[in-house]
C-alpha positions, -999 to +999 in steps of 0.1 A: +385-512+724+397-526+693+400-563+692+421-586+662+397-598+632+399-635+627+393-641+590+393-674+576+411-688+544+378-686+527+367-648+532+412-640+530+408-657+496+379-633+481+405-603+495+432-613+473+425-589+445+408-561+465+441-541+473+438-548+507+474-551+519+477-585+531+513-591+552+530-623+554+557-622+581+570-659+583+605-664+574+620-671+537+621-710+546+583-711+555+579-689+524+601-716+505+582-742+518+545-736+514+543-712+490+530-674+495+495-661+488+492-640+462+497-602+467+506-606+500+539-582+512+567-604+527+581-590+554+597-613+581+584-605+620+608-628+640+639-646+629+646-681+632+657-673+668+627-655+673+646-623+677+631-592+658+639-553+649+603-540+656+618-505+643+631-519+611+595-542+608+571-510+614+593-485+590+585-516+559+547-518+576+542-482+574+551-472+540+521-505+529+496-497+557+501-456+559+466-450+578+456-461+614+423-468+594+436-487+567+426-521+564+450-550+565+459-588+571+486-605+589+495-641+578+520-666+597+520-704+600+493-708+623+483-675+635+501-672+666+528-647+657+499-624+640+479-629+674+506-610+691+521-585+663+483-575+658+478-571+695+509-546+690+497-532+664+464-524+676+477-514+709+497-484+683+463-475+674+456-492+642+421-497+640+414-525+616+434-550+621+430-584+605+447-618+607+442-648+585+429-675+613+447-708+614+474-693+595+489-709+564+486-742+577+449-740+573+451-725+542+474-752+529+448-779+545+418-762+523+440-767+492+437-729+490+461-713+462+495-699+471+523-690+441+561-702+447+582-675+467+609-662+445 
């Protein structure tokens, strides 16, 4: 059985320029607010209402992450909404699924670097 990676800010930081695809699903305000890591894909999981389109979501996921083998990383603001999308995702059969453990909010509290959102 496949089990969620916990990674921490330090080990998502040496990932950054190793083309693995790195997914940050927060909104455009938490983008706005903390900053985004660099190469990471934004694409919004649940809206401020926490409703979501999990059809819409997977068709942007699958043309970054087009292997069940491929290698990638959810990000959110504290790693709960990656707990569950990666349980989903793993539960698809993807088979190396990663999220960045604390979320950003650990990443901001190591004074890790993030670029502005556009």
């Amino acid at each position: 059985m496949n089990k969620l990676v916990d990674l921490t800010p330090k080990i998502v930081e040496k990932m950054i320029n190793d083309n693995i695809v790195m997914i940050d699903v927060r909104r455009e305000d938490e983008w706005n607010r903390t900053g985004v890591i660099k190469n990471a894909h934004l694409i919004t999981f649940f809206d401020e209402y926490g409703e979501y389109d999990i059809e819409k979501w997977m068709e942007k996921f699958e043309k970054l992450v087009t292997s069940k083998n491929q290698t990638f990383v959810l990000i959110c603001a504290h790693a709960n909404r990656t707990r569950n999308i990666g349980n989903f995702l793993i539960e698809q059969g993807y088979k190396n699924t990663a999220h960045l453990y604390g979320g950003m909010a650990l990443w901001m509290q190591e004074l890790r670097e993030t670029i502005p959102y556009k």
